[in-house]
C-alpha positions as semicolon CSV with decimal commas, in nm:
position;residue;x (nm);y (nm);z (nm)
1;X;-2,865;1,568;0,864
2;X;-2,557;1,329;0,762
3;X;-2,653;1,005;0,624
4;X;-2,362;0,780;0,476
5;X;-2,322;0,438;0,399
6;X;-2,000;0,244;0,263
7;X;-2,011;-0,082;0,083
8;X;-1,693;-0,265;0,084
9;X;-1,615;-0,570;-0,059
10;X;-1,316;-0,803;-0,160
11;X;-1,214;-1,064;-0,390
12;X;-1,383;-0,870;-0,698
13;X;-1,681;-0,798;-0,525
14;X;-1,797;-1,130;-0,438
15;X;-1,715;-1,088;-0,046
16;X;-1,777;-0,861;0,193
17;X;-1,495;-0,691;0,348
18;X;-1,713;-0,468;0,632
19;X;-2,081;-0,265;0,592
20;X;-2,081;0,088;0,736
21;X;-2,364;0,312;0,764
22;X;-2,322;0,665;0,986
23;X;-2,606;0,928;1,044
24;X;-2,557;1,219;1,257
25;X;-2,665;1,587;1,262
26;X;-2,454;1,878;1,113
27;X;-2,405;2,237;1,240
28;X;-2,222;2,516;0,953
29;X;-2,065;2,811;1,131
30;X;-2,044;2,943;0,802
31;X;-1,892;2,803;0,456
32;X;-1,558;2,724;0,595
33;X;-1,659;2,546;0,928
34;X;-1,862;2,275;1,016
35;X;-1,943;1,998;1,330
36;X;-2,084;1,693;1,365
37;X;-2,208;1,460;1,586
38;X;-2,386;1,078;1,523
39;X;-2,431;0,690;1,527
40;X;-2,273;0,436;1,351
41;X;-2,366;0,071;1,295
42;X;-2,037;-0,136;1,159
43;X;-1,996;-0,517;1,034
44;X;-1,656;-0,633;1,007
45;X;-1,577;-0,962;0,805
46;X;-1,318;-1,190;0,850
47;X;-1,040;-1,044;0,562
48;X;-0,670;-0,972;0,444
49;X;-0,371;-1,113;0,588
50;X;-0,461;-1,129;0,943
51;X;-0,817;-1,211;0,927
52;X;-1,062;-1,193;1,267
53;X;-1,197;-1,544;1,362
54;X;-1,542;-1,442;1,300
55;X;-1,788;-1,167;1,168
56;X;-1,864;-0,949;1,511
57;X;-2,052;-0,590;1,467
58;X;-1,977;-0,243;1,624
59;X;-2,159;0,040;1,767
60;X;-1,965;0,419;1,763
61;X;-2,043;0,749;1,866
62;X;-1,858;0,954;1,704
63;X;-1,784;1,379;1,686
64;X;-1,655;1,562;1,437
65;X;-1,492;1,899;1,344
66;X;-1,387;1,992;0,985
67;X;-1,258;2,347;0,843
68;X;-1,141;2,435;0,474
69;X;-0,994;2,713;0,304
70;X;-0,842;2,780;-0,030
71;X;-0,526;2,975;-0,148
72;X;-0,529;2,981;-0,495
73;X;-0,603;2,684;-0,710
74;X;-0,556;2,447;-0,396
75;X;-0,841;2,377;-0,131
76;X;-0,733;2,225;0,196
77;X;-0,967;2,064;0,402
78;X;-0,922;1,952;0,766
79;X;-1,122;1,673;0,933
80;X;-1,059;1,585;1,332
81;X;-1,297;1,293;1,461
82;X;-1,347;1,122;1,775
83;X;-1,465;0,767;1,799
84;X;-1,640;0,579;2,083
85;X;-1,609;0,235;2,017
86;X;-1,835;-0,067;2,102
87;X;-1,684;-0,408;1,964
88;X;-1,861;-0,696;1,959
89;X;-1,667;-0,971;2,089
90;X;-1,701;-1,326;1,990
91;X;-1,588;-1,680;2,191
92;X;-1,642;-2,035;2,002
93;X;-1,888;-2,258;2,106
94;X;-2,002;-2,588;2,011
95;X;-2,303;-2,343;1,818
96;X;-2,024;-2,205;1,654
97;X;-1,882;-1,832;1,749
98;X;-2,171;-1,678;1,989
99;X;-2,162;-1,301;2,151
100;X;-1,999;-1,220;2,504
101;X;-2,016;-0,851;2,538
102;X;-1,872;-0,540;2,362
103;X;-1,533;-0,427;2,427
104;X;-1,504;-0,020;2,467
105;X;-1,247;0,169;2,304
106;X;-1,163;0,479;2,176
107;X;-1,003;0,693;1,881
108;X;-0,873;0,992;1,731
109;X;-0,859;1,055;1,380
110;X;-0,720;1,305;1,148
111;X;-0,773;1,363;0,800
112;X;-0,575;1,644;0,573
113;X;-0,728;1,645;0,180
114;X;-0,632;1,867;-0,088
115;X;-0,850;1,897;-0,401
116;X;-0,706;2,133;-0,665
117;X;-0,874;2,127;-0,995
118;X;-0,780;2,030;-1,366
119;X;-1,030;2,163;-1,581
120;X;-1,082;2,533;-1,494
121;X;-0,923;2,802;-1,271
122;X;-1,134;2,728;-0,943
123;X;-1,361;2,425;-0,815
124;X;-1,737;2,547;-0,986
125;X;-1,987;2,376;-1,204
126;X;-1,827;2,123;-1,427
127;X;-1,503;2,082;-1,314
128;X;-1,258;1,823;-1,334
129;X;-1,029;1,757;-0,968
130;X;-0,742;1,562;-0,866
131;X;-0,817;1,492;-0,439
132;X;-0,562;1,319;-0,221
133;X;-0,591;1,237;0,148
134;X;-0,390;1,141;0,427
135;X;-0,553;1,004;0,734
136;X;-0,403;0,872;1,056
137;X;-0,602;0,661;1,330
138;X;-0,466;0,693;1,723
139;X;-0,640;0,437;1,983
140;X;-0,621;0,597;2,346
141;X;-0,743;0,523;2,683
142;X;-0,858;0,206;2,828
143;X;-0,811;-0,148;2,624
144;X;-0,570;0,024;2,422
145;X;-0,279;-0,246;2,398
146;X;0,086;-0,256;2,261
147;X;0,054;0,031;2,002
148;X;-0,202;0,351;1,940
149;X;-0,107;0,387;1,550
150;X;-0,435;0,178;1,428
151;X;-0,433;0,322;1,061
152;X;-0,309;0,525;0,752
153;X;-0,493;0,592;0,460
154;X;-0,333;0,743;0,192
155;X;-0,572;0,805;-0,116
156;X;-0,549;0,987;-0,471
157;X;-0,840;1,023;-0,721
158;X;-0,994;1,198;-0,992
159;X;-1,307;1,324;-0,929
160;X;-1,594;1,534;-1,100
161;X;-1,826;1,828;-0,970
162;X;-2,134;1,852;-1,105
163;X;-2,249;2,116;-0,890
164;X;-2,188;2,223;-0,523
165;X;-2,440;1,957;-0,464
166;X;-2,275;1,697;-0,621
167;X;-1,969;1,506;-0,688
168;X;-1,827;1,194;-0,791
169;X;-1,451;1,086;-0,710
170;X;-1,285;0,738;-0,868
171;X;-0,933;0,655;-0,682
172;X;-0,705;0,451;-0,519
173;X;-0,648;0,394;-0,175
174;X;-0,342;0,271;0,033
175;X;-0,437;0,143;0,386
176;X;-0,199;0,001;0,659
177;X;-0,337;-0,140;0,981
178;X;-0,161;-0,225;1,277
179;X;-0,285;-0,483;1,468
180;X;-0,334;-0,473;1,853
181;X;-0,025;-0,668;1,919
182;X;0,194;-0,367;1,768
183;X;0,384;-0,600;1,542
184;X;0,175;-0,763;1,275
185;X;0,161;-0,528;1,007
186;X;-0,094;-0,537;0,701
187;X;-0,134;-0,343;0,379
188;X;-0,460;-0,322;0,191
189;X;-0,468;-0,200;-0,208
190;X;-0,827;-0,093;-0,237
191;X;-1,011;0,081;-0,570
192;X;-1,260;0,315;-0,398
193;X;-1,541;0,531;-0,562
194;X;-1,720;0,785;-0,396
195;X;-2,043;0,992;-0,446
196;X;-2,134;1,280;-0,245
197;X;-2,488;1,455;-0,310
198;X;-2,659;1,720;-0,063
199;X;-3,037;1,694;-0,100
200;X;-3,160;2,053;0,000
């Protein structure tokens, strides 16, 4: 079972920036290979430089394949995801900005992270890790407009295993977004900290 939730926020913390929460169900091949499949509920907030006229939520389906291996010191992992996309859009009324629909699009995404670690010879118990991350978003098919490049996130932390249950990861994280127009171009600075804990 996946369960994950992300709480982002802007201006110091004191306003939201978008709430994400995913679930979904895992299958391991083995230790190297993994898929997944799930729901996610998503509320976007009117932000950054080119800010949305109003709070709207989205439902996604989303699919996922991810595969890691190691050669020495340096651990690769490999993360492909499809997105099915259900935007909420919003029209302005004399109530104020009221539903009319969802909007259907979807996306590819792929996601290349190497974690090689700082404070022993391999990633066990107790170990101190550098991770970076680059991801790219694609929009295809249908209400796909002037451009498919949606995203990059580029991302470099520190992080700490406690166990193979458990880690914690502190970083920074670079994020362009292209908006739908293909032209207006916006760059986000974001502190992000992660935790990652596998009840068993």
């Amino acid at each position: 079972i996946h369960t994950e939730y992300q709480w982002r926020r802007i201006n110091g913390f004191q306003n939201w920036q978008q709430s994400l929460a995913r679930v979904g169900l895992d299958y391991h091949f083995n230790n190297q290979n993994s898929i997944t499949a799930g729901y996610g509920w998503i509320v976007s907030y009117p932000y950054g430089k080119f800010p949305v006229a109003s709070t709207f939520n989205e439902h996604r389906i989303w699919q996922q394949f991810i595969t890691k291996n190691n050669s020495g010191r340096f651990y690769f992992d490999h993360r492909y995801r499809l997105e099915q996309r259900f935007l909420e859009q919003k029209i302005s009324s004399n109530q104020g900005f009221v539903s009319d629909g969802f909007k259907f699009k979807q996306r590819a995404r792929y996601r290349f992270m190497l974690a090689i670690p700082l404070s022993k010879p391999s990633m066990e118990d107790g170990t101190l890790f550098c991770a970076l991350y680059d991801e790219v978003f694609l929009g295809f098919g249908k209400n796909i407009k002037a451009n498919i490049l949606e995203q990059n996130r580029l991302y470099g932390a520190l992080g700490w295993k406690f166990n193979s249950n458990f880690n914690l990861q502190f970083g920074y994280l670079n994020q362009i977004i292209v908006k739908s127009d293909g032209w207006k171009i916006e760059r986000n600075h974001l502190i992000q900290m992660g935790v990652a804990y596998n009840f068993k």
